[in-house]
N, CA, C and O of each residue as an XYZ file, in Angstrom:
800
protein
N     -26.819      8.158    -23.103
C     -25.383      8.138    -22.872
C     -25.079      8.698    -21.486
O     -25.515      9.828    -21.265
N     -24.365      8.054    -20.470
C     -23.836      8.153    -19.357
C     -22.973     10.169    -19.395
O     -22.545     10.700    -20.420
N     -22.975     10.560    -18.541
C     -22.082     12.336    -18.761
C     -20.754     11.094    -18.151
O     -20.706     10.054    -17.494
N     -19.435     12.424    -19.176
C     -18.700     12.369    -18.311
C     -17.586     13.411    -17.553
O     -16.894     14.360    -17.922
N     -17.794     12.753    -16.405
C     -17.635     13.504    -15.362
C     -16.434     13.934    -14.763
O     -15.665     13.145    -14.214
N     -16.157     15.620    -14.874
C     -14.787     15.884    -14.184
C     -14.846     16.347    -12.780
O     -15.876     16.853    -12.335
N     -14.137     16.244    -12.306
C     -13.599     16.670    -10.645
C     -12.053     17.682    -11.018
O     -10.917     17.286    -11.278
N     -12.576     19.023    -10.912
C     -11.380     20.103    -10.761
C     -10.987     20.684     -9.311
O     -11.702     21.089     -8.395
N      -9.753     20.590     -9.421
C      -8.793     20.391     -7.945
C      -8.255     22.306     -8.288
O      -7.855     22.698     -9.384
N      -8.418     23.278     -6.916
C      -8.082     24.304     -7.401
C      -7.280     24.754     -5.810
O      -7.303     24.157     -4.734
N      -6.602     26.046     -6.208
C      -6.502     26.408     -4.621
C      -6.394     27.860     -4.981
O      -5.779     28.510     -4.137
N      -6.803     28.495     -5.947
C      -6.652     29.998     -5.598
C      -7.974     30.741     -6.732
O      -9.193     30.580     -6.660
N      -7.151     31.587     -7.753
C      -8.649     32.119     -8.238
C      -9.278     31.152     -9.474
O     -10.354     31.682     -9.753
N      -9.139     30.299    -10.096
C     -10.009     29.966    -10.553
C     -10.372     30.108    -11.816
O     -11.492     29.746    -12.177
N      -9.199     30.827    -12.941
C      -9.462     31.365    -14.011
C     -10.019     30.244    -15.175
O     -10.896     30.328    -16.034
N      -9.001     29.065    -14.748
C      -8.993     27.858    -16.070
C     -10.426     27.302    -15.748
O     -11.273     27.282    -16.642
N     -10.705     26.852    -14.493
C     -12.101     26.121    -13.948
C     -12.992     27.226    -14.484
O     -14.019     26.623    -14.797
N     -13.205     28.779    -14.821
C     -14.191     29.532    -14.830
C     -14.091     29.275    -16.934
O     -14.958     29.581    -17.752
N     -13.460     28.981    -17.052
C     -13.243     28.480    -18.947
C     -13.428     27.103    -18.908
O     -13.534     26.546    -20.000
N     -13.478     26.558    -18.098
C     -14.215     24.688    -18.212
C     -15.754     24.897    -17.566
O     -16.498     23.919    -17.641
N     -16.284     26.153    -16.918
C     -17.365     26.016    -16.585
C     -18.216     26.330    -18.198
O     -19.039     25.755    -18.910
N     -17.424     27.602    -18.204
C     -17.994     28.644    -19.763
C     -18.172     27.801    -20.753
O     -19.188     27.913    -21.438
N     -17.060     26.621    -21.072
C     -17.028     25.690    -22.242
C     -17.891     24.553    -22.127
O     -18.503     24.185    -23.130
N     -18.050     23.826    -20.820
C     -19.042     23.092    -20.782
C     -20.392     23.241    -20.214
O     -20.856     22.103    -20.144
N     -21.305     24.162    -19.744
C     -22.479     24.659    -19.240
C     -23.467     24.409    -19.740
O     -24.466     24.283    -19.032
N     -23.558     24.217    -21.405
C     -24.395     23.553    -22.095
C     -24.143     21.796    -22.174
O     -25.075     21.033    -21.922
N     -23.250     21.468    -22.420
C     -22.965     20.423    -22.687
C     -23.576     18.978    -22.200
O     -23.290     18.408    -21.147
N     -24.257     18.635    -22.958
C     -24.749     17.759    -21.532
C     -24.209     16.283    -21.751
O     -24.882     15.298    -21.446
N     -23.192     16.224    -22.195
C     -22.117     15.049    -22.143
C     -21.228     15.156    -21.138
O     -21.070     14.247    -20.323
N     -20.526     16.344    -21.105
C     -19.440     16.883    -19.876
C     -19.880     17.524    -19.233
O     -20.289     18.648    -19.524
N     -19.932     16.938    -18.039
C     -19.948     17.714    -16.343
C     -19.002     17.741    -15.361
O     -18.353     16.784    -14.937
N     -18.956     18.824    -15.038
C     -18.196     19.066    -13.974
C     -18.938     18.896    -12.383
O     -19.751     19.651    -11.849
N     -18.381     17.715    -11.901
C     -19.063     16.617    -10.906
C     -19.034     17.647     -9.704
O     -20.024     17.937     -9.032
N     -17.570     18.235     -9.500
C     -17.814     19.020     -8.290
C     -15.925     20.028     -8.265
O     -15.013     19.898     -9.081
N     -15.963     20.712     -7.321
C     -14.394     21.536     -7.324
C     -13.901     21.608     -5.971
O     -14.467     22.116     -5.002
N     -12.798     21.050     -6.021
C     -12.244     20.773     -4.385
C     -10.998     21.994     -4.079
O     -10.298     22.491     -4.961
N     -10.955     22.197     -3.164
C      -9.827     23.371     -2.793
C      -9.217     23.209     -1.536
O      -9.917     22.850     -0.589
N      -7.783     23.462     -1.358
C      -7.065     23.007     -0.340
C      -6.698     24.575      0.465
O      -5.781     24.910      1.215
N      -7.629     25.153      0.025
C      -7.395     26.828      0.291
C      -8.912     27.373      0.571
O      -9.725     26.771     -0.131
N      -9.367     28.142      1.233
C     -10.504     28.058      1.928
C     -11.671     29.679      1.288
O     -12.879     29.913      1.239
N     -10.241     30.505      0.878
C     -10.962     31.730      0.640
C     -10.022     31.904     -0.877
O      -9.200     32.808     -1.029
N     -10.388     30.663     -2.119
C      -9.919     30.020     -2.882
C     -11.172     30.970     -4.046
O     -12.263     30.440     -4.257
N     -10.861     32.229     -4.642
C     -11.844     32.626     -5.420
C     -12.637     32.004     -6.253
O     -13.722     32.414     -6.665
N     -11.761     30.361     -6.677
C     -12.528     29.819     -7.691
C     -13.904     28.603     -6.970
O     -14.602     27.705     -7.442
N     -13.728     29.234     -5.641
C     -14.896     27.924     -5.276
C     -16.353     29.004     -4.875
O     -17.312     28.546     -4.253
N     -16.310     30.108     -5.233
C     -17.274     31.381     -5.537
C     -17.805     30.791     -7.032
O     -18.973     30.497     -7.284
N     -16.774     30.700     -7.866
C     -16.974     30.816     -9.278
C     -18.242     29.434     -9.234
O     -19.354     29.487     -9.759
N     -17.742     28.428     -8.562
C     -18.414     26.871     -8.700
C     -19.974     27.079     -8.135
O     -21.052     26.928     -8.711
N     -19.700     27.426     -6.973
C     -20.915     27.598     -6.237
C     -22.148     28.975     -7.103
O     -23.333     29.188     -6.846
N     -21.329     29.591     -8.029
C     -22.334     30.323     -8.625
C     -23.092     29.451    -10.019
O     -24.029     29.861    -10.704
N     -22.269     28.016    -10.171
C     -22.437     27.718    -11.161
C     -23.320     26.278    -11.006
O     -23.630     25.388    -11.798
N     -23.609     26.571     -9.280
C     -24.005     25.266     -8.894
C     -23.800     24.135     -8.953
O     -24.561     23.168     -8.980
N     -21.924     24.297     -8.992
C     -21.505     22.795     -8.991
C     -21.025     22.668     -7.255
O     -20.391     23.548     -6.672
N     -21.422     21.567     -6.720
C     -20.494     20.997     -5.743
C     -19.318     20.935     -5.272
O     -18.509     20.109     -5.695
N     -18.920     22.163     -3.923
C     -17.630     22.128     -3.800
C     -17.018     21.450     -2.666
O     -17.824     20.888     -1.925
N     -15.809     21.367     -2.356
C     -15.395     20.711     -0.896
C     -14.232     21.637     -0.876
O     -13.619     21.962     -1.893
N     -13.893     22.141      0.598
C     -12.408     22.573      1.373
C     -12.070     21.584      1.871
O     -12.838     20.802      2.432
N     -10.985     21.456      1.768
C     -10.111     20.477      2.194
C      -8.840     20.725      2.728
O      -7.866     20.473      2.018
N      -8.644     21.276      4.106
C      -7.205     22.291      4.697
C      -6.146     20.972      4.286
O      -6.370     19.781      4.505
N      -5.203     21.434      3.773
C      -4.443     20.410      4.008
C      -3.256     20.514      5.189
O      -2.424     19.614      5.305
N      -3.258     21.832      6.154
C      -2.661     21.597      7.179
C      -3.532     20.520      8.688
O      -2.987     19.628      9.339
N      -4.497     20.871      8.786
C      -4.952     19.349      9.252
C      -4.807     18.472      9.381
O      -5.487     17.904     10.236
N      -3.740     17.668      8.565
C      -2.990     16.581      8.243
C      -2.069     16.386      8.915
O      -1.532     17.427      9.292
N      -1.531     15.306      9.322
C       0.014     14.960      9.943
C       0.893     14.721      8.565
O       2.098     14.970      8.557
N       0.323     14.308      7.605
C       0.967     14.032      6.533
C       0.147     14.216      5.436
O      -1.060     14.429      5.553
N       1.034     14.110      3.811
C       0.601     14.568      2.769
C      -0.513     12.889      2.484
O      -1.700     12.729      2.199
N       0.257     12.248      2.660
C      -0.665     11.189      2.235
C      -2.230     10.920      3.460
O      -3.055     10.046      3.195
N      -2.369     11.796      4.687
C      -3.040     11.627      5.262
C      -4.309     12.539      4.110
O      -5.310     12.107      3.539
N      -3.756     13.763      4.139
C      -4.557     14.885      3.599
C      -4.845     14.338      1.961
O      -5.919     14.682      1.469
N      -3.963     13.549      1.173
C      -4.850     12.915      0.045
C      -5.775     12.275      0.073
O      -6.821     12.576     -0.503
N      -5.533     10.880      0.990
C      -6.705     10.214      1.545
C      -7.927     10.614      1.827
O      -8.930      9.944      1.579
N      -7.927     11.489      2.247
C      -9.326     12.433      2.357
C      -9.938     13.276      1.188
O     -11.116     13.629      1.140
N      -9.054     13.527      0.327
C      -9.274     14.024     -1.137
C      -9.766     13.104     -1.794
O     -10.861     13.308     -2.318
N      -9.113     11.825     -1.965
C      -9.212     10.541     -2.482
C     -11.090     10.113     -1.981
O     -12.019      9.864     -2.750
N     -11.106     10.166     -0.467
C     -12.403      9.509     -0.433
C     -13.599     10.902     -1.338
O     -14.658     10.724     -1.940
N     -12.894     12.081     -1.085
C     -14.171     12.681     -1.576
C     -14.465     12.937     -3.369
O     -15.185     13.641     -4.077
N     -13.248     11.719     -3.555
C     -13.220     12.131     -4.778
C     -14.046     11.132     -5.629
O     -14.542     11.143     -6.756
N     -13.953     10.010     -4.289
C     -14.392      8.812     -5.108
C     -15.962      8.624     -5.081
O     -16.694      7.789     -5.612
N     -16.219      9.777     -4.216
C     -18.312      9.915     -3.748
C     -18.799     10.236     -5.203
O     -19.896      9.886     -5.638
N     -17.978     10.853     -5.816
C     -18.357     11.644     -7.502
C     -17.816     10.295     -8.334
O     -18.620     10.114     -9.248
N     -17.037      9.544     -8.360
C     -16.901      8.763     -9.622
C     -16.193      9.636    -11.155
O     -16.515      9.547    -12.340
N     -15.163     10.431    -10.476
C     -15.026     10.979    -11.924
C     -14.188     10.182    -12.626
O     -13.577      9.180    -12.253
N     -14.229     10.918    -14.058
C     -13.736     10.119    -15.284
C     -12.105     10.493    -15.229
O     -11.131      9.747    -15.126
N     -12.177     11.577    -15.310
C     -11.110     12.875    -15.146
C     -11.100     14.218    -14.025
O     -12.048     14.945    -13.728
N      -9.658     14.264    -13.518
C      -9.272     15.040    -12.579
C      -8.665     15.841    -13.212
O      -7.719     15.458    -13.901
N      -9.056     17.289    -13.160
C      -8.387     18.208    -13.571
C      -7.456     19.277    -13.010
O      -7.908     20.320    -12.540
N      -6.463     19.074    -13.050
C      -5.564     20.523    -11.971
C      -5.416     21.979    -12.391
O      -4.704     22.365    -13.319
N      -6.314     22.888    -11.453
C      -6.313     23.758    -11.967
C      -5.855     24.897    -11.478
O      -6.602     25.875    -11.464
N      -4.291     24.996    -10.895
C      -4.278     25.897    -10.203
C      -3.723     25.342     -8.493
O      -3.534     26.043     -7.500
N      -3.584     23.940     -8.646
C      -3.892     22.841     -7.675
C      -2.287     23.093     -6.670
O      -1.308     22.424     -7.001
N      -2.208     23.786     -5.841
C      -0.745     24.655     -5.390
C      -0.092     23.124     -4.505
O       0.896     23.255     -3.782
N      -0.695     21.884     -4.653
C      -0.088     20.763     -4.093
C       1.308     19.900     -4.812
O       1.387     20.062     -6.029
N       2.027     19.316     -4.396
C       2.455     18.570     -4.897
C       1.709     17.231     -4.820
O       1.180     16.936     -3.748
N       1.624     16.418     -5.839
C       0.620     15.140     -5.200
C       1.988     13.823     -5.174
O       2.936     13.451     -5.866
N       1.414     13.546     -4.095
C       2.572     11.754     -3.935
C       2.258     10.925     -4.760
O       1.388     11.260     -5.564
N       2.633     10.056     -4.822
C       2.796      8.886     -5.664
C       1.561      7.803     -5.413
O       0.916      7.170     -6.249
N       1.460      7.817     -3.934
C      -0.033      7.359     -3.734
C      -1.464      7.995     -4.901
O      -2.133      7.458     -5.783
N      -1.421      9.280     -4.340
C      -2.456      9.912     -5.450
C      -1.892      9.491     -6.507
O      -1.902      8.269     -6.660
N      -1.339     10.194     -7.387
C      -0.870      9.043     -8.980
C      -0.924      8.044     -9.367
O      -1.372      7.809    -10.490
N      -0.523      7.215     -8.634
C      -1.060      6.059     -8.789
C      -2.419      5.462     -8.765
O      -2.600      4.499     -9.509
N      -3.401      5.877     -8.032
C      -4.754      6.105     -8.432
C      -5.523      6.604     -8.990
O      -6.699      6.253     -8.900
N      -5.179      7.456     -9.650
C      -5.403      8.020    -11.225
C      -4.975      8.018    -12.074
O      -5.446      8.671    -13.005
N      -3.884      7.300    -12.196
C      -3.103      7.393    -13.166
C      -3.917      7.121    -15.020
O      -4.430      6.205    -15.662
N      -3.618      8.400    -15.174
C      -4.325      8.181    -17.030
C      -5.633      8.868    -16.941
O      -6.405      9.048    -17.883
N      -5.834      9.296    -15.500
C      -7.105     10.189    -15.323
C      -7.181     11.694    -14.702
O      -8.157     12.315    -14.281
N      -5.755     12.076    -14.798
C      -5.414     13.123    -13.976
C      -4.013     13.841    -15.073
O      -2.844     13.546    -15.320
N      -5.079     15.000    -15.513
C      -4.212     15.780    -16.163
C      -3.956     17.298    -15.239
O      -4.470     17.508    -14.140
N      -3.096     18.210    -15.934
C      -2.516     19.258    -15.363
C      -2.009     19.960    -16.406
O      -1.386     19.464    -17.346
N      -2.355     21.510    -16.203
C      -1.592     22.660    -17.253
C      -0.631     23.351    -16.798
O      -0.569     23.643    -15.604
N       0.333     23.747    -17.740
C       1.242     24.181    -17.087
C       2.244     25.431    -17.796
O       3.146     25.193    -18.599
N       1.802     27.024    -17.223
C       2.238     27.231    -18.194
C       3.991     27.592    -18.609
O       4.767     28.276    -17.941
N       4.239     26.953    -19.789
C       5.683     26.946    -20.355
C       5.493     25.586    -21.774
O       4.491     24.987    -22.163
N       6.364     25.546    -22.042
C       6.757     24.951    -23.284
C       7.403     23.721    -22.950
O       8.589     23.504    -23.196
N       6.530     22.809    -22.318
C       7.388     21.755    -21.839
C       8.183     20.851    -22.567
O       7.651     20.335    -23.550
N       9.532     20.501    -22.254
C      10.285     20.214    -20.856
C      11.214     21.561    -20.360
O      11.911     21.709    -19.357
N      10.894     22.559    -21.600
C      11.497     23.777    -20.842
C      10.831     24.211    -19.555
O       9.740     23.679    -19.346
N      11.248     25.032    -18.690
C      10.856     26.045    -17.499
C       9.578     24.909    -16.774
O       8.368     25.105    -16.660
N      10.228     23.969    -16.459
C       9.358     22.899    -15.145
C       9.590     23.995    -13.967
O      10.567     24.743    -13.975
N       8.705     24.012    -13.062
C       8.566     24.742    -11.790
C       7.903     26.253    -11.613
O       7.083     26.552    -12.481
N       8.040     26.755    -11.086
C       7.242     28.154    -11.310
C       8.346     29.118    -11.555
O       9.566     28.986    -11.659
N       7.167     30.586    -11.638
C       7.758     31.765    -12.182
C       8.503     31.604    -13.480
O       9.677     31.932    -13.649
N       7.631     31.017    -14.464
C       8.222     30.452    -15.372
C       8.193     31.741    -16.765
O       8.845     31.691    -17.808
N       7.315     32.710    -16.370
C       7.277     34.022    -17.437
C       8.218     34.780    -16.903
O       8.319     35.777    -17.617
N       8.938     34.825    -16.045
C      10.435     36.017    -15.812
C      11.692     34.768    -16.278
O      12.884     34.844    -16.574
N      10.995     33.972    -16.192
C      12.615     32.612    -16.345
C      12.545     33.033    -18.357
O      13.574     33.300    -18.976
N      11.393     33.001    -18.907
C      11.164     32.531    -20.105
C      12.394     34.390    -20.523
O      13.540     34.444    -20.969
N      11.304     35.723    -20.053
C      11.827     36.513    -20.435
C      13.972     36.996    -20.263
O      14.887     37.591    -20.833
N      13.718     36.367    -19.340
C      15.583     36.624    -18.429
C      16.480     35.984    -19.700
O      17.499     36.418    -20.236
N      15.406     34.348    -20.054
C      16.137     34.071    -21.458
C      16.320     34.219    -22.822
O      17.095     33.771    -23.667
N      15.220     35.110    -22.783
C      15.710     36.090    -23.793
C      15.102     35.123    -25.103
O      15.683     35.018    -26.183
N      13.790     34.441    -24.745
C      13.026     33.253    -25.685
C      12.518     33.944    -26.845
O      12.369     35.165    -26.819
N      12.339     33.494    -27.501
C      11.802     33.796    -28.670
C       9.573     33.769    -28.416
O       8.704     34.571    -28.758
N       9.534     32.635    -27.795
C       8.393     31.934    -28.117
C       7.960     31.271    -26.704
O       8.925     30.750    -26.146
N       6.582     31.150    -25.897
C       6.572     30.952    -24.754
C       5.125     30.289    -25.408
O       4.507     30.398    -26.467
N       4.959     29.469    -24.005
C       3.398     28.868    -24.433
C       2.916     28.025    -23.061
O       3.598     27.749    -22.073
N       1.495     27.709    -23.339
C       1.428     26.405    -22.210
C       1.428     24.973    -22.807
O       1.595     24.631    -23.978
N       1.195     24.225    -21.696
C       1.308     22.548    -22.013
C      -0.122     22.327    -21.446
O      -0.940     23.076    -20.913
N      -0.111     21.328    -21.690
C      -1.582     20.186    -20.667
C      -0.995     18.983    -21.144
O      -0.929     18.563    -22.299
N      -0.443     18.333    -19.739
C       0.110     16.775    -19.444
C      -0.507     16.022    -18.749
O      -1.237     16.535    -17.900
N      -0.458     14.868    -18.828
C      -1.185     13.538    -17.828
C      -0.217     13.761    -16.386
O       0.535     14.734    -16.429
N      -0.206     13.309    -15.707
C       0.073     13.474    -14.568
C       0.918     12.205    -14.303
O       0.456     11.075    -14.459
N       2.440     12.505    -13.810
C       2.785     11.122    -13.339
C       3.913     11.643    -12.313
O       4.099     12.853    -12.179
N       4.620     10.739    -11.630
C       5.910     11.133    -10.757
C       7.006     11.825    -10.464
O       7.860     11.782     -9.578
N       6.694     12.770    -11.838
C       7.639     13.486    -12.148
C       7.373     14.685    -12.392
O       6.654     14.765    -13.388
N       7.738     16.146    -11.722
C       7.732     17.150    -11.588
C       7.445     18.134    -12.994
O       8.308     18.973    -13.254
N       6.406     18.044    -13.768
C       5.756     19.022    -14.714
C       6.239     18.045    -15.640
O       6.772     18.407    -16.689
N       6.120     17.010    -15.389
C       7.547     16.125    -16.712
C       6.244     14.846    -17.218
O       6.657     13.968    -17.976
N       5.139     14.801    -16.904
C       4.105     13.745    -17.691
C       3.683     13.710    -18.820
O       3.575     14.837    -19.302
N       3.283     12.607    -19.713
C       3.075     12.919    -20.963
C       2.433     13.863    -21.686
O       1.305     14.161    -21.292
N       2.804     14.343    -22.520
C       2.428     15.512    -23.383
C       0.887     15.354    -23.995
O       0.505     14.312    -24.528
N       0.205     16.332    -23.869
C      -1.542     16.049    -24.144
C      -1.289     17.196    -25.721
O      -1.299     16.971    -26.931
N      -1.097     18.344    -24.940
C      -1.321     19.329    -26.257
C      -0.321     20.401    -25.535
O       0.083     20.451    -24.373
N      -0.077     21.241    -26.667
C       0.823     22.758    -26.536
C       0.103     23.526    -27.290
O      -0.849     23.133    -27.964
N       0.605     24.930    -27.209
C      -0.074     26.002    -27.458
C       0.994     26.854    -27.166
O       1.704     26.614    -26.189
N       1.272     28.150    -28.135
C       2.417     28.670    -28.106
C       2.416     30.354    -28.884
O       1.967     30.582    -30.007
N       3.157     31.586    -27.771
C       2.963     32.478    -29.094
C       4.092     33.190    -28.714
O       4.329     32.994    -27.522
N       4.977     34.028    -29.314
C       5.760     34.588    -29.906
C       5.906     35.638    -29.418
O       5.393     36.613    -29.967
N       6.942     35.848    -27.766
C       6.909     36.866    -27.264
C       7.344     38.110    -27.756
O       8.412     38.312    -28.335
N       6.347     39.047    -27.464
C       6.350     40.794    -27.329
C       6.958     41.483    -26.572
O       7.566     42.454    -27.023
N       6.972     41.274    -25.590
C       6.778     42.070    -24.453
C       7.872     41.510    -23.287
O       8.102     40.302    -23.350
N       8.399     42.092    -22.484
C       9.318     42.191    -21.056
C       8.763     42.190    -19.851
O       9.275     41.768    -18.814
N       7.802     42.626    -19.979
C       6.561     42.724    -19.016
C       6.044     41.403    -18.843
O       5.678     40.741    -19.814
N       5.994     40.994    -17.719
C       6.216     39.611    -16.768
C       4.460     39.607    -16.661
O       3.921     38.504    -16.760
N       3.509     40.928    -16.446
C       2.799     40.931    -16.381
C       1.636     40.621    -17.599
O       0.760     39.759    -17.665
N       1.989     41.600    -18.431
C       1.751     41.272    -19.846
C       1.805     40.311    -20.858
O       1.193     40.235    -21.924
N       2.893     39.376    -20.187
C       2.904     38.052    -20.787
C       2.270     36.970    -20.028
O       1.764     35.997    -20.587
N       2.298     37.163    -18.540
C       1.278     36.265    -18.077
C      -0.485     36.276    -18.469
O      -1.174     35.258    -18.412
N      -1.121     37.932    -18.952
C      -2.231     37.558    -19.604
C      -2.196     37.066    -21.392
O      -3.138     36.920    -22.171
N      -1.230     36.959    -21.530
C      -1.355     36.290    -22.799
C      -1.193     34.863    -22.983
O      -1.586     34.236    -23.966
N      -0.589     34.388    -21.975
C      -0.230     33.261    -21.624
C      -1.876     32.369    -21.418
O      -2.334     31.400    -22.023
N      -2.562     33.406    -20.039
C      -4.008     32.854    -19.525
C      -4.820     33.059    -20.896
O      -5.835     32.367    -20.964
N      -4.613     33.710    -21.768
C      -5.666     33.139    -22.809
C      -5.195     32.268    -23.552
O      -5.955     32.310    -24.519
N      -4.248     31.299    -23.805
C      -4.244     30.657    -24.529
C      -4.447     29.248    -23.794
O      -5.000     28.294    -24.341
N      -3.889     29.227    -22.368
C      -5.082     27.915    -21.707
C      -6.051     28.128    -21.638
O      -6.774     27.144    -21.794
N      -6.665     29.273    -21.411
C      -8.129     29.297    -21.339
C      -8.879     28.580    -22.021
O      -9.972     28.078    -21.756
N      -8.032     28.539    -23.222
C      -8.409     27.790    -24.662
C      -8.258     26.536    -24.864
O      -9.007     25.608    -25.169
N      -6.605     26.720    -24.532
C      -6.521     24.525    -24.402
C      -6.547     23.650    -24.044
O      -6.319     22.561    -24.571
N      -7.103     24.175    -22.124
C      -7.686     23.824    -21.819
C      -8.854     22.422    -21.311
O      -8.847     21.254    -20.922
N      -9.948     23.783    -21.724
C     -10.980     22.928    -22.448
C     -11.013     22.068    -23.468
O     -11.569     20.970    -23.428
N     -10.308     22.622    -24.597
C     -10.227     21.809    -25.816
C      -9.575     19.976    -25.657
O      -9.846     18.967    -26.309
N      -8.646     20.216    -24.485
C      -7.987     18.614    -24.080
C      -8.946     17.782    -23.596
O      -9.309     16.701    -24.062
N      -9.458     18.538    -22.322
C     -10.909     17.904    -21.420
C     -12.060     17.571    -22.657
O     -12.781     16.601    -22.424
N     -12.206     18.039    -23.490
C     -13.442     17.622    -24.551
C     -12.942     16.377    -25.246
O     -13.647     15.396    -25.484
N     -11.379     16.530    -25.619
C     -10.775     15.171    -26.905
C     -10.710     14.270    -25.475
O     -11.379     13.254    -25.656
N     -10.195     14.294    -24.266
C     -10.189     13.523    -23.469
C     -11.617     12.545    -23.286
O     -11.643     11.315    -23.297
N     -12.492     13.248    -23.158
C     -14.050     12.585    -22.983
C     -14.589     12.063    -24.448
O     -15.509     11.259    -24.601
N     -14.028     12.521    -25.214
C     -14.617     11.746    -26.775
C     -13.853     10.783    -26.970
O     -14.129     10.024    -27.899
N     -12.470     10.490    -26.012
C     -11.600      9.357    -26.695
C     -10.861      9.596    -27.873
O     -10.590      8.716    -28.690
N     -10.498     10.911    -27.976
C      -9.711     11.545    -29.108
C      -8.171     11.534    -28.319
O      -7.255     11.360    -29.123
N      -7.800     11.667    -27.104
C      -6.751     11.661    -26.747
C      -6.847     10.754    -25.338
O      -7.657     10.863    -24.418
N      -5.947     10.004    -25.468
C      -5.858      8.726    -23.835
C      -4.091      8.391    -23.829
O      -3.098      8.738    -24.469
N      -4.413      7.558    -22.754
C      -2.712      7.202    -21.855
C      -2.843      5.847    -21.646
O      -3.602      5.126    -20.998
N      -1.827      5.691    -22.425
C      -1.540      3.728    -22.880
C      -0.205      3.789    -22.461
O       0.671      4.497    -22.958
N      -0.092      3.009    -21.521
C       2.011      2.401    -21.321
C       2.548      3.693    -21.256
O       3.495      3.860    -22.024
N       2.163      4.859    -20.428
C       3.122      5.584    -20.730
C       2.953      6.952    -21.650
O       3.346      8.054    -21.269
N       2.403      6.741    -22.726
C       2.600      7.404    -23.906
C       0.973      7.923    -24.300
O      -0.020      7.218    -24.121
N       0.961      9.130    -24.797
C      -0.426      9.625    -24.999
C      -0.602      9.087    -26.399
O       0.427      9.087    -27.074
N      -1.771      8.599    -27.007
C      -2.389      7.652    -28.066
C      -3.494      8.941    -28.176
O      -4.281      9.240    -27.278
N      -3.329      9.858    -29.903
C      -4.153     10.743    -30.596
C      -4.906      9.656    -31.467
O      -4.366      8.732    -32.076
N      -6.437      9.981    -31.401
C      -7.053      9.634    -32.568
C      -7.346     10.615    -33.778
O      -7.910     10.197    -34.789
């Protein structure tokens, strides 16, 4: 059986990619092809290189434009052949060019309870409102700002006021779901038809 192969897009430390390394290391169906970073002193491309996966920097001020600096993502993305692109941390906005060339192969986590709190600083937005219940998402990726189809949620029942305290409770529960999407993703337990995510 052929592996299949992810390409994780990161730009800072690296927590979710260091729980897709942990979850798949044995695995010898899922590999992680290589980890690209648009940030240079990007903690999580330490994490890769200890794990002996293949990394690339990729400045994206170098660029005259965003679609110049994808293009170059794009070719190094396409030397690996991955199945799935994973965003992990990925501080870009991507154009419509990129999307459109992955489209159905490029997911993203995000944490909040989506379609609530799209955008960041989303654990002082959650607490200010006085929520009951906070969680993350993992969506397919499309044109629209944290707004792509729904893969999986994960959710727990805030404690705490502490912005800090809820952001590590938050990182363990992607830590968790993560991986768990990237695995139903590669078994064909979860895919993107017309639009709409199709569970087996």
């Amino acid at each position: 059986m052929s592996k299949f192969n992810i390409a994780v897009l990161i730009s800072g430390n690296g927590s979710n990619l260091q729980a897709l390394i942990d979850e798949f290391k044995s695995n010898s169906y899922i590999n992680i092809c290589c980890v690209i970073s648009n940030q240079k002193e990007a903690h999580g491309l330490k994490r890769a290189d200890d794990a002996n996966i293949d990394t690339h920097y990729i400045d994206h001020k170098r660029f005259t434009s965003r679609e110049e600096f994808e293009n170059e993502l794009i070719t190094n993305l396409e030397a690996y052949k991955p199945d799935l692109i994973v965003l992990a941390g990925f501080m870009r906005i991507l154009s419509s060019l990129f999307v459109k060339k992955f489209l159905g192969k490029l997911i993203n986590i995000h944490p909040s309870l989506l379609p609530k709190y799209k955008g960041l600083d989303t654990h002082r937005r959650v607490i200010e409102a006085g929520e009951k219940f906070h969680g993350v998402t993992v969506h397919f990726v499309d044109n629209t700002l944290d707004g792509g189809p729904i893969c999986a949620q994960s959710s727990i029942k805030v404690t705490t006021d502490n912005i800090k305290d809820l952001q590590q409770e938050i990182h363990k529960l992607e830590h968790k779901l993560y991986p768990e999407v990237v695995s139903d993703i590669a078994n064909k337990k979860i895919s993107l038809s017309n639009g709409k995510v199709i569970r087996k």
